[in-house]
C-alpha positions as CSV (number, residue, x, y, z in Angstrom):
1,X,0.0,0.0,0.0
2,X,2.7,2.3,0.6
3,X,4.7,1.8,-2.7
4,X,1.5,2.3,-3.9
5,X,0.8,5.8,-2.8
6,X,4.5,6.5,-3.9
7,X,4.4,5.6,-6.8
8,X,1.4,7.9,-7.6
9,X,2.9,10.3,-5.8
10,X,5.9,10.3,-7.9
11,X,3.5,10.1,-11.2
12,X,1.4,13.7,-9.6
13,X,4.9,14.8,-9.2
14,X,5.9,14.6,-13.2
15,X,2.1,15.6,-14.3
16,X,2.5,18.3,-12.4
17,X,6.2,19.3,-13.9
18,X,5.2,18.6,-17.1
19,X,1.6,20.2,-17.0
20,X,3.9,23.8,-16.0
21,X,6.2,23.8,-18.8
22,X,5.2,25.7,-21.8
23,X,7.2,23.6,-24.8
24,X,7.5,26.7,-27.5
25,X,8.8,28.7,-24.9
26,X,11.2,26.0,-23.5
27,X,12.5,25.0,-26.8
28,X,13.2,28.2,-27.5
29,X,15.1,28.8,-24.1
30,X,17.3,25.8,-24.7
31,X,18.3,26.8,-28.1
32,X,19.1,30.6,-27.1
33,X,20.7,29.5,-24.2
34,X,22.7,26.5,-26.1
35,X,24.1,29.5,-28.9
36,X,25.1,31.9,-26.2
37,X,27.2,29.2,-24.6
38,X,28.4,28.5,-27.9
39,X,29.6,32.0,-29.0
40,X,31.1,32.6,-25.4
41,X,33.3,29.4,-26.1
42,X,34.2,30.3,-29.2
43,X,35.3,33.8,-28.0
44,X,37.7,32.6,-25.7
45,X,39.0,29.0,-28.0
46,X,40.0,32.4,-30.5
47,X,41.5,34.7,-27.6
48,X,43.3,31.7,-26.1
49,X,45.0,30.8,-29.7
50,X,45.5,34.2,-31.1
51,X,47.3,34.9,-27.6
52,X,49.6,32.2,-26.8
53,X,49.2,30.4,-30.1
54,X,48.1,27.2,-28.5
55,X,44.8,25.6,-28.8
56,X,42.3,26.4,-25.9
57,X,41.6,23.4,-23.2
58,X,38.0,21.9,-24.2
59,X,37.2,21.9,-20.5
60,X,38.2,26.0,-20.6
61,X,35.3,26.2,-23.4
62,X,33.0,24.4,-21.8
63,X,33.8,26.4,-18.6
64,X,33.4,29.6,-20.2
65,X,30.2,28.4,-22.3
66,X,29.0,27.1,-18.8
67,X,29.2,30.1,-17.0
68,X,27.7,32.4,-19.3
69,X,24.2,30.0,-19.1
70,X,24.7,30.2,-15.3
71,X,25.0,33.8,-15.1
72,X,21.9,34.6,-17.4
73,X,19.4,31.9,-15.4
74,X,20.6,33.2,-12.0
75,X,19.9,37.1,-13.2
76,X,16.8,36.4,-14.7
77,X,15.7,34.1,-12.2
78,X,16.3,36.1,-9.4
79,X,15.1,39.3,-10.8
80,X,12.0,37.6,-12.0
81,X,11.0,36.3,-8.9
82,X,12.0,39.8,-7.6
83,X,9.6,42.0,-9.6
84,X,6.5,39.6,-9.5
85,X,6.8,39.5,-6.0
86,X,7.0,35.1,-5.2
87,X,8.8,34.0,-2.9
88,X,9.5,30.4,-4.0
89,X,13.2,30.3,-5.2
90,X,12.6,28.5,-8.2
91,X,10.2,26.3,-9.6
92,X,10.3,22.7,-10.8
93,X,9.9,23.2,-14.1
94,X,12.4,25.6,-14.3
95,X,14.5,23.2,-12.9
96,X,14.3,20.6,-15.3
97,X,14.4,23.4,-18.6
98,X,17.8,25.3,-16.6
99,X,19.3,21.6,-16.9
100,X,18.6,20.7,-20.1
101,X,20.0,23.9,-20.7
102,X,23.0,23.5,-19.1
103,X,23.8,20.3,-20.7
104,X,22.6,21.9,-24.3
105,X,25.3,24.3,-23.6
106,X,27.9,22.2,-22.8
107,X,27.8,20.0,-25.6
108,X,27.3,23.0,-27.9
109,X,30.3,24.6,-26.2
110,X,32.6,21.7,-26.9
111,X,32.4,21.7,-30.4
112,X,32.0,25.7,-30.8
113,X,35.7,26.2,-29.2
114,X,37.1,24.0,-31.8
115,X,35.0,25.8,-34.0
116,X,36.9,29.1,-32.7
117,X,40.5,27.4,-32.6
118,X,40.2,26.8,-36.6
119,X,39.7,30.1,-37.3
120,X,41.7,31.9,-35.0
121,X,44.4,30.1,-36.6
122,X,42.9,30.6,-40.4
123,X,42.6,34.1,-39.7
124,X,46.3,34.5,-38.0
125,X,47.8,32.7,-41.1
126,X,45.6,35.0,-43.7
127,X,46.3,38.1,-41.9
128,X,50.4,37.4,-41.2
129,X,50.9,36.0,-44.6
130,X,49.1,39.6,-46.1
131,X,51.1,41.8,-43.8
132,X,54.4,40.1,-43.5
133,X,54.6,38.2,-46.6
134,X,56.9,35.1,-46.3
135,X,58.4,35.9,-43.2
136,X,55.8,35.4,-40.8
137,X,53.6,32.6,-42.6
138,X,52.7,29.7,-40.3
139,X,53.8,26.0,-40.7
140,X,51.4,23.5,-42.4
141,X,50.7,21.0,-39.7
142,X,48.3,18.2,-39.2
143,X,49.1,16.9,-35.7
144,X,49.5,18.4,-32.4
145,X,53.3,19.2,-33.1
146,X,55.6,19.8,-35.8
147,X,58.5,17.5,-36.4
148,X,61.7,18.5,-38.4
149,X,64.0,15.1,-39.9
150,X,67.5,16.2,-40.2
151,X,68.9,14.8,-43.8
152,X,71.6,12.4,-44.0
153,X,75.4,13.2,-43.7
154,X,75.9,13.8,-47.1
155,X,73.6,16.0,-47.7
156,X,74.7,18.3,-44.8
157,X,76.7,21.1,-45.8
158,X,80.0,23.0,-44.8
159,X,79.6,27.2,-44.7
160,X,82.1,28.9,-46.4
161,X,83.9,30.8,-43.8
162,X,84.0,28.3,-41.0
163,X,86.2,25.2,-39.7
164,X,83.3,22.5,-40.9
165,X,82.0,20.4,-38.2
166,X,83.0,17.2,-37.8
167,X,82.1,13.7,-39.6
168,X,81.0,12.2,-35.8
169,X,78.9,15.8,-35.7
170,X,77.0,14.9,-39.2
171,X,76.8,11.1,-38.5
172,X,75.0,11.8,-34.9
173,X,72.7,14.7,-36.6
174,X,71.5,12.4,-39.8
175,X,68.4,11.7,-39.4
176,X,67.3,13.2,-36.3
177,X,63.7,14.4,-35.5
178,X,63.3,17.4,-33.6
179,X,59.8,18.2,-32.5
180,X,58.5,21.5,-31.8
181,X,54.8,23.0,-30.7
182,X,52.5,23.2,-33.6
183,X,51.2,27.1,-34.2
184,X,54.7,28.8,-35.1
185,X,56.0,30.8,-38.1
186,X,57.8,29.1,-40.5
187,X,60.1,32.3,-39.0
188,X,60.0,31.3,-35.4
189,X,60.9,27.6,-36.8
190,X,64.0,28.6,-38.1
191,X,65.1,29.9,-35.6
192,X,64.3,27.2,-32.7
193,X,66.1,24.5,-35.2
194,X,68.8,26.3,-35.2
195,X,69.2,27.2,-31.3
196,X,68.6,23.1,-31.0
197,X,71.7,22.5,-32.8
198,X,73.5,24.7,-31.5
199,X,72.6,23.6,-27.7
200,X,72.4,19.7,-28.3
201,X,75.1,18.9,-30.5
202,X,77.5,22.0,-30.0
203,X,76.9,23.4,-33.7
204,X,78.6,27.4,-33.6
205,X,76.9,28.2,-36.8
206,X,73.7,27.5,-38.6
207,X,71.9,27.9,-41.9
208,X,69.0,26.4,-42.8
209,X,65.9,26.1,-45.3
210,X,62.9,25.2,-44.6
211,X,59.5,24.6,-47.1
212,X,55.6,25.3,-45.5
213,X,55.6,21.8,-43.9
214,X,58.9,22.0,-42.0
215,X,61.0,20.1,-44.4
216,X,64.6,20.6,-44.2
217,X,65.3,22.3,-47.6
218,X,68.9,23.3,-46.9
219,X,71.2,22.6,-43.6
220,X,74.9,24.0,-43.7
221,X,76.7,24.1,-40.4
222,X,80.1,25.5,-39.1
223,X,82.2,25.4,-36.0
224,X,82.3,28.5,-34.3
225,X,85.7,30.5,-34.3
226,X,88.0,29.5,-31.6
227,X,91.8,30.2,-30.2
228,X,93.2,33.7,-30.2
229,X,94.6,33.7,-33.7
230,X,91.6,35.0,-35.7
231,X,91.3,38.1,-34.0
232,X,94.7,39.0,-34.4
233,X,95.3,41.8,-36.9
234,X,97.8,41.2,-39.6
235,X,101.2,41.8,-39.2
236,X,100.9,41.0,-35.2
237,X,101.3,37.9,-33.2
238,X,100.9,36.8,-29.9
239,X,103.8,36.1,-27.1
240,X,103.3,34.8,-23.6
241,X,105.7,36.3,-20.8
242,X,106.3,36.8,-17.3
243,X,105.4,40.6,-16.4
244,X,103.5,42.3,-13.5
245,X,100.3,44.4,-15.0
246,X,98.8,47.0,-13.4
247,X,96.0,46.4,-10.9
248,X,92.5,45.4,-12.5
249,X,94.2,45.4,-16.1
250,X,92.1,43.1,-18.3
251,X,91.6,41.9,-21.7
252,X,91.8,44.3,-24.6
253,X,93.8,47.0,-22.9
254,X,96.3,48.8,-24.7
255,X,100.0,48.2,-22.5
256,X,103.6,49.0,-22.7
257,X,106.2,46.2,-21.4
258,X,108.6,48.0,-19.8
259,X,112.3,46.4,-18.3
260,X,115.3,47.3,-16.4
261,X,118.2,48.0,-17.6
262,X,122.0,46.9,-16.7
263,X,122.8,50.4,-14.5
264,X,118.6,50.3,-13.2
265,X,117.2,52.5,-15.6
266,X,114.0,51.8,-16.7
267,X,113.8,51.0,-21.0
268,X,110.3,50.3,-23.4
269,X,110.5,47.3,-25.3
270,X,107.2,47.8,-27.0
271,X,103.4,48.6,-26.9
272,X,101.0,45.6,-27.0
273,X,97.3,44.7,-26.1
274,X,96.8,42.6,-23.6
275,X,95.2,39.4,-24.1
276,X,95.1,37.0,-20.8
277,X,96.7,37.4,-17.3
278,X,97.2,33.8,-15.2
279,X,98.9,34.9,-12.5
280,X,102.6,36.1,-13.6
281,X,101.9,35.1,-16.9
282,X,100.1,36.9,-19.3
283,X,100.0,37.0,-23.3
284,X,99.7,39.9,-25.2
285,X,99.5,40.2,-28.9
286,X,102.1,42.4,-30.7
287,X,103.9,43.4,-34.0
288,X,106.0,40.9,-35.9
289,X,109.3,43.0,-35.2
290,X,108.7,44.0,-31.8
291,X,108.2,40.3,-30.9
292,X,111.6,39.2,-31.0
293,X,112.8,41.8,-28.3
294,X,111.3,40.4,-25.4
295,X,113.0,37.2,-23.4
296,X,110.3,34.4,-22.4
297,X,112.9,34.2,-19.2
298,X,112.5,37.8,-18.3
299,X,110.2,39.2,-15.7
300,X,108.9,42.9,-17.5
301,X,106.4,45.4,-15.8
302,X,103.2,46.5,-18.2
303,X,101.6,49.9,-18.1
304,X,98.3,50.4,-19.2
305,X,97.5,53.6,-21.6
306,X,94.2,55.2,-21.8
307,X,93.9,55.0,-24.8
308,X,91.2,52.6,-26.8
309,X,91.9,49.5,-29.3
310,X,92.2,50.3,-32.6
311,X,89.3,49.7,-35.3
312,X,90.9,46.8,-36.9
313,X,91.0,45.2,-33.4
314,X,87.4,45.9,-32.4
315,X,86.2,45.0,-35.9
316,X,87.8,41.6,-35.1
317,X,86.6,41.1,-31.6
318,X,83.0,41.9,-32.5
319,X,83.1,39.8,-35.8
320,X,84.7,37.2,-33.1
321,X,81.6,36.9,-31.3
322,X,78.9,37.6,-33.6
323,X,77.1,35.6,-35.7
324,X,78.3,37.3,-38.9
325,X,80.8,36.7,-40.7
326,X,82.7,37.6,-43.9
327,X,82.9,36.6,-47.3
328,X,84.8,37.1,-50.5
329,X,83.2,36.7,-53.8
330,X,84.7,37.8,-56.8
331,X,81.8,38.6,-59.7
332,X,81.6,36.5,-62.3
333,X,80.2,37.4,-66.1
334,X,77.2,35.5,-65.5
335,X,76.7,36.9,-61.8
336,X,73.7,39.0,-61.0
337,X,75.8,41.3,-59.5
338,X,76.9,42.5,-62.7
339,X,76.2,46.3,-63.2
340,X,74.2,46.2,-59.6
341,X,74.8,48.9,-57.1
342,X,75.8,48.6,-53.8
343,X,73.5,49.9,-52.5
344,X,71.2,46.9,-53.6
345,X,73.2,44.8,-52.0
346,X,71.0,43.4,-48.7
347,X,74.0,42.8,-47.0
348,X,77.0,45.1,-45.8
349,X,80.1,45.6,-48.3
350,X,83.3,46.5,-46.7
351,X,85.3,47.0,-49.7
352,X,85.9,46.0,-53.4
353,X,88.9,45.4,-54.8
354,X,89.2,46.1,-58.8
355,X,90.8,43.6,-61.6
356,X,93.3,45.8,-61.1
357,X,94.3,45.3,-57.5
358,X,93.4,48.6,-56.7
359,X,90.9,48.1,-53.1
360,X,88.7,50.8,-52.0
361,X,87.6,50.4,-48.7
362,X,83.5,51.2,-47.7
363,X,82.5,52.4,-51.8
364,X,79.8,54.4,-52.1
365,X,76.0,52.9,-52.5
366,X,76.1,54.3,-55.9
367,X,79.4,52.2,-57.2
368,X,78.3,49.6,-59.7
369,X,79.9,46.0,-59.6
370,X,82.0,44.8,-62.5
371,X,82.8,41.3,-64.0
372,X,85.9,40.9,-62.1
373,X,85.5,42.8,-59.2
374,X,86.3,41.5,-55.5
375,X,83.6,41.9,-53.0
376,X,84.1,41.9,-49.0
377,X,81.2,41.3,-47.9
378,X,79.8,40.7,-43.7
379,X,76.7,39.1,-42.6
380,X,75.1,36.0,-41.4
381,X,76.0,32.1,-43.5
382,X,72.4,32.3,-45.4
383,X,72.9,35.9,-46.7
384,X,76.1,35.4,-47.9
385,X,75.3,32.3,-49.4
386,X,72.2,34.0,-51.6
387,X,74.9,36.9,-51.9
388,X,74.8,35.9,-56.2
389,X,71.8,34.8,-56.9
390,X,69.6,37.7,-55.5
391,X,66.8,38.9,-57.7
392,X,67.5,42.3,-59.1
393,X,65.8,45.5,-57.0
394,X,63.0,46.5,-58.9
């Protein structure tokens, strides 16, 4: 008797739920509802990828979608119940409509911030390819990451300019995969390959190619300078001797070694740059002639002048430690440099040196390149390497 009066009880209960809700007007709810969530998750899947160029969690859309179907049934419940005066906090129909809502919302937020991802990501690609041009368009990617293969060996190349890296160096690179967050420019890509090699394998230099999908078009790679005799000037050496610098002399400073004499007078031997100091010892890098006067047995004194290093000897340093570097190409009949200015040239030219040996050292932008001329050129492996076969400047 008493499952029967619940049972009826329970069957009043739905009558009544269902005899309250108005279907046109719930319908309608659920839908509006189900598109607000929709467009609120799709909102923030676009934000989320257009800011940190990953895709947005799915439980972030839904949370977002979620919340903006919370927010509107708690105002317009509460201020309904507000202005018409009841005091019941919410009715069962309502109940059941605000969850079907909610669950109408979540699924339609789900797929609406995928929705949202795809074209914040169209749009960047559209947008960056239109205003930056090649530079900045994104890599073609249908996973979650993009993976770069490193060719064989043979197929890796030395850069002009360089000490090429080792065999062992190529042999452990061929073939390699390096994997990288999908969303980048084919820009940003370059660059993180190249900061990989460096890091992981010890690589100094890098130039690389790559297509739309990653693909390694191009890889040459070089050994960074080392050892203290390509920043010597020419005509100077370096000589390591006893001596006593002054206090808190360091690398770079211009010194003279000084000695004493039979009858204690004090005598120059010659002026320097200072290289290293290791306690008594210290190596300094000086002229051809003027090395031959000091005695590796000999304790000397160095003096520092105020004075700075000269240009050659900066030029060298900076070049030392920069990712630049400088190349010599002399212009070939055939060469697209042929009758182009310097001033066309993307890269910076030092000097030119004519057929006839003559050099002229920084030539005006106007100066127009011959079939024979010389050209010292600085700047980074890849531009020196598309140094001849640049379109011409329209």
């Amino acid at each position: 008797m008493k499952m029967d009066t619940g049972v009826a009880t329970t069957t009043g209960t739905v009558e009544e739920i269902t005899s309250e809700i108005q279907p046109v007007e719930a319908v309608v709810a659920v839908v509006a509802l189900a598109l607000a969530s929709a467009a609120v998750a799709a909102v923030v899947a676009a934000v989320v990828r257009a800011y940190s160029r990953e895709p947005s969690p799915e439980a972030l859309n839904v949370l977002a979608g979620l919340g903006a179907v919370a927010v509107w049934l708690n105002l317009s419940g509460s201020l309904g119940n507000f202005l018409e005066g009841e005091t019941q906090i919410i009715a069962a129909s309502t109940a059941v409509v605000n969850v079907v809502a909610l669950t109408a919302g979540a699924v339609s937020a789900m797929y609406a911030g995928k929705l949202g991802d795809r074209t914040a990501v169209e749009v960047s690609t559209l947008s960056k390819a239109s205003y930056d041009g090649e530079v900045t368009r994104m890599v073609r990617s249908a996973g979650r990451t993009v993976t770069v293969e490193i060719p064989e060996a043979e197929k890796i190349r030395d850069i002009d300019g360089y000490d090429p890296v080792s065999d062992e160096t190529k042999e452990k690179l061929a073939g390699s995969r390096l994997v990288f967050p999908r969303g980048v420019t084919v820009a940003e890509l370059h660059e993180r390959v190249a900061d990989r090699l460096k890091e992981d394998y010890e690589v100094g230099y890098v130039d690389v190619e790559l297509d739309e999908k990653g693909k390694v078009e191009f890889l040459g790679l070089g050994r960074g300078v080392s050892g203290i005799g390509p920043t010597l000037p020419p005509g100077t050496c370096a000589v390591a001797i006893r001596a006593d610098p002054a206090n808190s002399s360091s690398p770079g400073d211009n010194v003279q070694i000084w000695r004493k004499k039979n009858d204690g007078t004090p005598e120059r031997v010659a002026s320097c740059e200072l290289r290293a100091v290791a306690e008594d010892t210290v190596t300094l890098a000086l002229d051809y002639n003027e090395a031959g006067k000091v005695d590796p047995s000999e304790t000397y004194r160095l003096v520092t002048l105020p004075s700075e290093k000269g240009p050659e000897r900066q030029f060298a340093s900076m070049l030392r430690s920069a990712d630049e570097t400088m190349a010599v190409l002399t212009v070939a009949r055939e060469s697209t440099l042929v009758g182009k200015e310097i001033g066309d040239i993307t890269v910076p030219v030092v000097a030119v040196r004519a057929p006839d040996g003559e050099v002229e050292a920084v030539p005006p932008r106007a100066r127009a390149l011959s079939e024979g001329d010389t050209v010292y050129a600085v700047g980074r492996p890849d531009e020196l390497r598309r140094l001849d076969t640049q379109p011409e400047t329209e």
